[in-house]
Backbone as a ProteinNet text record, in pm:
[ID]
protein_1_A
[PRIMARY]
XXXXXXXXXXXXXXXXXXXXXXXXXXXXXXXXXXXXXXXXXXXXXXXXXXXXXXXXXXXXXXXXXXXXXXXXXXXXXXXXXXXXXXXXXX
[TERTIARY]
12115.2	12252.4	12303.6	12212.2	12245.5	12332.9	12235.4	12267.5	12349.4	12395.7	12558.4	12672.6	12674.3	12745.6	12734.6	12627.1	12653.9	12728.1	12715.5	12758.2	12891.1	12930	13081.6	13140.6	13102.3	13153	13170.6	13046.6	13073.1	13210.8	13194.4	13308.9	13472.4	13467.4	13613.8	13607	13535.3	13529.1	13595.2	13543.1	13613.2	13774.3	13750.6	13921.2	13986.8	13992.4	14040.4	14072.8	13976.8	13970.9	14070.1	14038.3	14105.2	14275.8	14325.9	14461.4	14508.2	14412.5	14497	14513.1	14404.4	14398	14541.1	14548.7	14683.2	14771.8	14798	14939.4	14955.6	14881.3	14817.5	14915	14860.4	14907.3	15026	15050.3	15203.8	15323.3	15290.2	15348.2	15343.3	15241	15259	15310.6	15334.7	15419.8	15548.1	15602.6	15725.2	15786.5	15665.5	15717.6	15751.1	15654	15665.3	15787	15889.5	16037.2	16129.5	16144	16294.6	16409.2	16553.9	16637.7	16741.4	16759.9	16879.4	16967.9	17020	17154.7	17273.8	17314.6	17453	17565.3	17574.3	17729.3	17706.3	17633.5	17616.7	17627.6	17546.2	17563.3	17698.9	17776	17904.5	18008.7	17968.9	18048.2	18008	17888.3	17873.2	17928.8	17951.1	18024.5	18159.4	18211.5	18364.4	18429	18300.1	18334.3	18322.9	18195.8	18249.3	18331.1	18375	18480	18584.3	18666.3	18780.5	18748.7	18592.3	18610.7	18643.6	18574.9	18622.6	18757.5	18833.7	18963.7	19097.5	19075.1	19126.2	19137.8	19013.7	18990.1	19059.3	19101.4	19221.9	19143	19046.1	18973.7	18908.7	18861.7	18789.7	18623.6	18564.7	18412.2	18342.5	18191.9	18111.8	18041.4	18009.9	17929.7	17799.1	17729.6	17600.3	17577.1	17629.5	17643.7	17623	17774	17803.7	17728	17616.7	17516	17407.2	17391.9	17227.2	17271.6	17422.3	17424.1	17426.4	17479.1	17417.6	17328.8	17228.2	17085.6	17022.9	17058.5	16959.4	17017.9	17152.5	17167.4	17134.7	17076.6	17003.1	16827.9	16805	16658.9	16630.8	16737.6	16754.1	16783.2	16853.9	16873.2	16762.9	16655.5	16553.1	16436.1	16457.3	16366.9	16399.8	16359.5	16405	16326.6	16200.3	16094.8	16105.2	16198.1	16270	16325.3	16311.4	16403.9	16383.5	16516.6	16503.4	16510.6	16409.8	16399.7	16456.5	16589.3	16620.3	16475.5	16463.6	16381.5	16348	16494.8	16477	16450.5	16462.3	16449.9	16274.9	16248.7	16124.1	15993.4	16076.9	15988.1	16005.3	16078.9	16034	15953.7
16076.9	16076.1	15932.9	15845.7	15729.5	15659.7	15648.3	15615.4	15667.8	15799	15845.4	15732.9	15696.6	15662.2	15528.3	15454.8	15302	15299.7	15386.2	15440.1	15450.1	15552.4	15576.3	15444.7	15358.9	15256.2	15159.5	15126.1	14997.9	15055.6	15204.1	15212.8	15213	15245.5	15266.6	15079.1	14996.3	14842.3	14812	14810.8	14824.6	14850.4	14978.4	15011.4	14985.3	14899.8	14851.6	14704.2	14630	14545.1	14518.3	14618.5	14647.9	14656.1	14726.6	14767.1	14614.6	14555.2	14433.8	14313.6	14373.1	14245.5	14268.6	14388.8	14463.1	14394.9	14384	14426.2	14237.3	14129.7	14009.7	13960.9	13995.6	13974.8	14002.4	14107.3	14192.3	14073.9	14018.9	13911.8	13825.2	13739.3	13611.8	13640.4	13730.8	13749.7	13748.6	13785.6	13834.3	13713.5	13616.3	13460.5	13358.6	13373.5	13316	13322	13447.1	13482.6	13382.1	13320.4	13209.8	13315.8	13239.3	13384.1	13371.9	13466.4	13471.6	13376.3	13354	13189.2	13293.3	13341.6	13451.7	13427.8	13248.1	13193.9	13211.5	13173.8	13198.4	13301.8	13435.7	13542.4	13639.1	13579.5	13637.2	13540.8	13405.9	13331.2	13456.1	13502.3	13584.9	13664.7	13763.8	13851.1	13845.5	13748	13697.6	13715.4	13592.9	13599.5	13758.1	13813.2	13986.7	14049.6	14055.3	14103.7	14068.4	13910.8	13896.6	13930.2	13889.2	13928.8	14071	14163.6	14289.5	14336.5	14274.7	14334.9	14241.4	14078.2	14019.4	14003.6	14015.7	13994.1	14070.3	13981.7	14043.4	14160.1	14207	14319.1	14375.9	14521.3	14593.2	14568.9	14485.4	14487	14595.7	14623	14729.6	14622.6	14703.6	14624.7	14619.8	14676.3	14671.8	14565.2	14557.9	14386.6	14301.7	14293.7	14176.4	14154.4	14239	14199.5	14152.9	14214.2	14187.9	14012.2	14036.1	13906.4	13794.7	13820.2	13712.1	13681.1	13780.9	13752.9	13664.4	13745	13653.6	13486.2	13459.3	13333.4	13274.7	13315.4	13317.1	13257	13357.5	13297.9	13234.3	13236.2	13107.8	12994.1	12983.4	12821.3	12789	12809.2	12776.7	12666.2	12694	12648.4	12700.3	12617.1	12685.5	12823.5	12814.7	12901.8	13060.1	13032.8	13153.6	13291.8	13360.2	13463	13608.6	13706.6	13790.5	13931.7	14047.4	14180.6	14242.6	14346.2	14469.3	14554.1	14683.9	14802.3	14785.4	14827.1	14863.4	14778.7	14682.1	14540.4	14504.6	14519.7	14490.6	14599.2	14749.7	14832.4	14836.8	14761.5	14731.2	14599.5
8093.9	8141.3	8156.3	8220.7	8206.2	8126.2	7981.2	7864	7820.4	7862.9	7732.9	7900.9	7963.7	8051.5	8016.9	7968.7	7893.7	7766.7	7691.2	7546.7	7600.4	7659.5	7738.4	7735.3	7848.1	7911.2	7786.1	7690.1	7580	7483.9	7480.7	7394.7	7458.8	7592.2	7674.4	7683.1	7700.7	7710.2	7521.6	7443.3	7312.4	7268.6	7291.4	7288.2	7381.9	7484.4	7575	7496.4	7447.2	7366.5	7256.5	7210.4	7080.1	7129.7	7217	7232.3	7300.6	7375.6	7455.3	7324.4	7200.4	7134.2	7028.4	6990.7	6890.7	6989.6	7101.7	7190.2	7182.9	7206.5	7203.7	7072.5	6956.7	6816.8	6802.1	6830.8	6836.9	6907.4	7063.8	7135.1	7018.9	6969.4	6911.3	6772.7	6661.8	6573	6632.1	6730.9	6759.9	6839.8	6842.8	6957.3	6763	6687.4	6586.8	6474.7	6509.9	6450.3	6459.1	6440.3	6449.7	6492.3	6636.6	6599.6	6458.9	6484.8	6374.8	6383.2	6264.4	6222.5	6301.5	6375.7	6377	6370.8	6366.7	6305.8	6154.1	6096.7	5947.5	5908.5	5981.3	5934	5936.1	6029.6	6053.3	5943.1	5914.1	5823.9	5660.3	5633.9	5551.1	5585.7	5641.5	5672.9	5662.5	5678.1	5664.3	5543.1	5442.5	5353	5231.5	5292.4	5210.4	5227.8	5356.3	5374.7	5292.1	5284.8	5239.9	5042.9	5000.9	4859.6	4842.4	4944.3	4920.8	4960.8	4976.2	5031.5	4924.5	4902.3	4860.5	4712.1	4680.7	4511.9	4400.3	4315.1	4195.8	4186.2	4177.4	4071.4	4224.6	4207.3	4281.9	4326.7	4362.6	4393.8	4416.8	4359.6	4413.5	4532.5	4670.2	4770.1	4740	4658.3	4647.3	4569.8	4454.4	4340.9	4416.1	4504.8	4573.5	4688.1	4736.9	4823.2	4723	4633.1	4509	4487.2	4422.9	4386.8	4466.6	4626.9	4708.3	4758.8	4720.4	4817.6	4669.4	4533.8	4404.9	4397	4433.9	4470.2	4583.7	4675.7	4813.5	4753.1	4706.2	4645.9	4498.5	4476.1	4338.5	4426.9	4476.2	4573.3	4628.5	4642.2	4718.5	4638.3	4509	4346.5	4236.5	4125	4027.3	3930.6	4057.5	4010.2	4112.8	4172.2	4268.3	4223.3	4239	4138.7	4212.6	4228.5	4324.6	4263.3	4223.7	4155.9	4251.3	4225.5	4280.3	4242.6	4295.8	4320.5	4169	4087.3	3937.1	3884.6	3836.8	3781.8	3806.5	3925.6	3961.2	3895.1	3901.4	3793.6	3677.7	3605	3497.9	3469.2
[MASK]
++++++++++++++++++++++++++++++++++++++++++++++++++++++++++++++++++++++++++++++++++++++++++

C-alpha cells in the first residue's frame, strides 16, 4: 500500500509540474508579444476605407487586403514573398 501511495504522490508531483511549467511558458510567450502599432493600424484602416468608398472603379476587399499584406512582406527583402491559401497549393 505504501508504494502505490509513492507512485500516487511522484505522479500528482509531475502533473503538478507539468501544468505550472505549461502555465510558466504560456506567461513568457505572451510577455514576449510586442503591443500592437494601433495608430498605424487605424492609419490602415483609414486608408481602406477611403480606397473602398473613393476609388474611380469598384474594389474587391479581399485583393485589396492580399495585396497589402504581399506588399507588407515584399518590403521587408527582396527574397520575401507572400502565398494566399491557393497560390501556396500550388
Amino acid at each position: 500500500m505504501g508504494q502505490k501511495l509513492k507512485i500516487a504522490g511522484w505522479i500528482s508531483i509531475g502533473a503538478m509540474a507539468g501544468a505550472l511549467t505549461t502555465v510558466q511558458l504560456q506567461a513568457v510567450a505572451r510577455a514576449g508579444m510586442a503591443p500592437l502599432p494601433l495608430e498605424e493600424l487605424q492609419q490602415l484602416a483609414a486608408v481602406f476605407g477611403m480606397v473602398k468608398t473613393d476609388y474611380v472603379e469598384p474594389v474587391d476587399e479581399k485583393k485589396l487586403i492580399t495585396d497589402a499584406i504581399s506588399g507588407m512582406v515584399a518590403g521587408l527583402d527582396p527574397h520575401s514573398q507572400y502565398f494566399d491559401k491557393k497560390t501556396f497549393k500550388e
